[in-house]
C-alpha positions as CSV (number, residue, x, y, z in Angstrom):
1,X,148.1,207.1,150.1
2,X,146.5,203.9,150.4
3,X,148.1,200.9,149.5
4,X,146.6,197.3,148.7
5,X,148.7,194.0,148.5
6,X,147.1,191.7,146.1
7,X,149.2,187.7,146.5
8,X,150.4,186.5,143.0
9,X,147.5,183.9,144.1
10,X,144.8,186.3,144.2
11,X,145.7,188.1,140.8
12,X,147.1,185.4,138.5
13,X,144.8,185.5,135.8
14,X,147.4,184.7,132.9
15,X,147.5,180.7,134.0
16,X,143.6,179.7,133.8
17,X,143.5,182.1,130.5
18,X,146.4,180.3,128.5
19,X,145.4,177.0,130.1
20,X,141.6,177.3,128.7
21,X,143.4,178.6,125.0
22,X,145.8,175.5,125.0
23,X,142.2,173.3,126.2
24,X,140.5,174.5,123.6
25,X,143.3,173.6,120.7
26,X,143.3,170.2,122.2
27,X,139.3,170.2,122.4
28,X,138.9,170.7,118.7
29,X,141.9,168.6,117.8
30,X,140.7,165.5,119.8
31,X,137.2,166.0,118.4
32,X,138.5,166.4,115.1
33,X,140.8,162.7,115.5
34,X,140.1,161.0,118.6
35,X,136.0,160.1,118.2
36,X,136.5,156.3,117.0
37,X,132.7,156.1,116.8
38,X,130.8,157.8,113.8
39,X,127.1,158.2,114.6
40,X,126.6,159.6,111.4
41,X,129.8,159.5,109.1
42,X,130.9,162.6,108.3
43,X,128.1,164.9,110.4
44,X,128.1,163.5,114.0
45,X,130.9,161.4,115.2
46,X,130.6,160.6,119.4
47,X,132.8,163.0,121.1
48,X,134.2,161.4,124.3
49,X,135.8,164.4,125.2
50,X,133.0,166.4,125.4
51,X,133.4,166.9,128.9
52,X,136.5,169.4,128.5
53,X,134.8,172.2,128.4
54,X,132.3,171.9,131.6
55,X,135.4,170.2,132.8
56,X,137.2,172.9,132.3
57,X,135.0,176.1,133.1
58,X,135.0,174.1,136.9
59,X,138.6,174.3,137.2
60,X,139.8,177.2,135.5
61,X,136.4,179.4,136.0
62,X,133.2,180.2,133.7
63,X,135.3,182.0,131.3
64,X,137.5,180.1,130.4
65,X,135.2,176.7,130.0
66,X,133.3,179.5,127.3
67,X,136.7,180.1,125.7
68,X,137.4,176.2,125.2
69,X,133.9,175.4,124.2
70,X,133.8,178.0,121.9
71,X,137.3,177.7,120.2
72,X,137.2,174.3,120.6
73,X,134.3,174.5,118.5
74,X,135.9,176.7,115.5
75,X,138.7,174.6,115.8
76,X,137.0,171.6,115.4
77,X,135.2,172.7,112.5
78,X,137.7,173.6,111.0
79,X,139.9,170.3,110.8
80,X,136.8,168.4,110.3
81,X,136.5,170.6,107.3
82,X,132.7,171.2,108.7
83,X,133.0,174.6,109.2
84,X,129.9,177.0,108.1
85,X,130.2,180.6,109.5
86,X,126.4,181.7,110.4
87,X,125.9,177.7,112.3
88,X,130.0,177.2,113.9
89,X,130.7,181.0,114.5
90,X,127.1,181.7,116.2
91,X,125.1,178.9,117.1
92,X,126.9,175.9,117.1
93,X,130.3,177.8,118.8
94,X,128.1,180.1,121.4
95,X,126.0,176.8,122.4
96,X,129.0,174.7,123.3
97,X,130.5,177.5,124.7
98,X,127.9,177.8,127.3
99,X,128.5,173.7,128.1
100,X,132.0,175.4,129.7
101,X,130.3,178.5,131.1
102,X,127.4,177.6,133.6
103,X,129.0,174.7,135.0
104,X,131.9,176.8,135.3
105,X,129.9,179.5,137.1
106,X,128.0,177.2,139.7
107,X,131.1,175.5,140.3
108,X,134.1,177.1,141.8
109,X,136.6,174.4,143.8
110,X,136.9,177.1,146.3
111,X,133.9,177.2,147.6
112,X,132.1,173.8,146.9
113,X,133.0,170.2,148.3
114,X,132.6,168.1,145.9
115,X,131.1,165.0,147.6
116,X,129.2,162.8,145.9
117,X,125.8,165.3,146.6
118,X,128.3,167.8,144.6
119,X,129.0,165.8,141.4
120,X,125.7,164.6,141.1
121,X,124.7,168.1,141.1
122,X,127.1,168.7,138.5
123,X,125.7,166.4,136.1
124,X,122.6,167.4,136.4
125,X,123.8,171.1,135.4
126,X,126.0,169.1,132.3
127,X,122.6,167.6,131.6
128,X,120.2,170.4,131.4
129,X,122.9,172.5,129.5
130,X,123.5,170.3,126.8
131,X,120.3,169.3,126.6
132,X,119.8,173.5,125.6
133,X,122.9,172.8,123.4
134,X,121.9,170.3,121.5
135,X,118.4,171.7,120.9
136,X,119.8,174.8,119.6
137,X,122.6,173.4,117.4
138,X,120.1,170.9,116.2
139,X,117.2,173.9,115.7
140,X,120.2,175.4,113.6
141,X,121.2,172.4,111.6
142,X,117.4,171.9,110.6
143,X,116.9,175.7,109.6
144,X,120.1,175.4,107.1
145,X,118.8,171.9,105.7
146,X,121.7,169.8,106.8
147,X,120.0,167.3,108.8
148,X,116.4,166.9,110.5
149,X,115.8,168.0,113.4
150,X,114.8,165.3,115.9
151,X,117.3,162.9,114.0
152,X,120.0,165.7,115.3
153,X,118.5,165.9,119.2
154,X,118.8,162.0,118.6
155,X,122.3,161.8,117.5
156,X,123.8,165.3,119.1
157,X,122.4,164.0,122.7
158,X,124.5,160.9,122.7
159,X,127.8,162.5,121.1
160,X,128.0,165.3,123.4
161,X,125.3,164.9,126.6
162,X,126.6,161.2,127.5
163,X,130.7,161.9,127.5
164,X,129.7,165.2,129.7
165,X,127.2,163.3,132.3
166,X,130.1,160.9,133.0
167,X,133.5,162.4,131.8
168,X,133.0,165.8,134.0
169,X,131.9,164.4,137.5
170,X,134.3,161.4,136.8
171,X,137.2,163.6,136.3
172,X,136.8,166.9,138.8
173,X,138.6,165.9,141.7
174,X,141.6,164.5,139.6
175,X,141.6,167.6,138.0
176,X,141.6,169.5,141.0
177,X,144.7,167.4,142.3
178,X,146.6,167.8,138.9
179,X,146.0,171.9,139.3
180,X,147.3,172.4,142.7
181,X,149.8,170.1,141.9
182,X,151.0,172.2,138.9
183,X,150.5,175.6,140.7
184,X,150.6,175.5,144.2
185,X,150.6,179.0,145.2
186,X,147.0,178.9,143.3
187,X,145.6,181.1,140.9
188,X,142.2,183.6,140.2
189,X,139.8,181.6,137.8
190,X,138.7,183.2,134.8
């Protein structure tokens, strides 16, 4: 009988999964009550933390920067009293959930350095998939007859695309040191 020895390291999934759920309540919460600025009062407000969930799929892993997009999403509908099922639930939720996953999935701290070459790289991957986000949130907020659509690419561009260009490079290697800090033996992403 073969055996195989798998280090608490290796397996530890539980950590990046209930870090990414906790992320995501305090995604939607701080979207909900800490954007200051309203774009358009009421609709679009600037979310400078929209860089937690690319932020967050780099450190944890692809999954869970989907999970805190997403929920962060529903969660921030919710409180902002926004919520519409067909647009937050499928469109609006999956989109942003994606800004967590790609990055999350071309990034892992293991295996790249992040020099400058590195975060320059990784805005240009927050770029490209918000810039899908906000074209497919704004598509859906066009179809339902809330707001036009290029006003929308307009106003959703600088809420979410500017806070990830410079909130996600700006704060990996921090985040990297507050991680390994707070769990030294290390853990699997997910």
């Amino acid at each position: 009988m073969q055996t195989t020895t798998t280090s608490a390291a290796e397996g530890n999934t539980l950590f990046p999964l209930v870090l990414s759920i906790v992320a995501a309540a305090a995604t939607g919460v701080l979207w909900a009550y800490a954007n200051p600025i309203q774009l358009v009062p009421g609709v679009i407000q600037w979310r400078i933390f929209a860089f937690l969930p690319p932020l967050i799929g780099i450190l944890l892993g692809w999954k869970s920067g989907f999970i805190t997009g997403y929920l962060g999403t529903i969660v921030w509908s919710l409180l902002a009293g926004t919520f519409i099922p067909a647009h937050s639930l499928i469109i609006d939720g999956i989109m942003v959930g994606l800004t967590g996953a790609v990055p999350g999935y071309l990034f892992d701290p293991k295996k790249t350095k992040f020099d400058t070459a590195a975060l320059i790289k990784v805005a240009v991957v927050c770029l490209v998939v918000g810039l899908v986000m906000v074209l497919a949130v704004s598509a859906s907020l066009a179809w339902l007859g809330i707001f036009p659509f290029w006003w929308a690419v307009f106003y959703l561009g600088l809420s979410d695309i500017v806070p990830m260009l410079i909130g996600t490079p700006l704060l990996v290697i921090p985040g990297m040191k507050i991680l390994s800090a707070a769990h030294p033996a290390g853990f699997k992403r997910f």
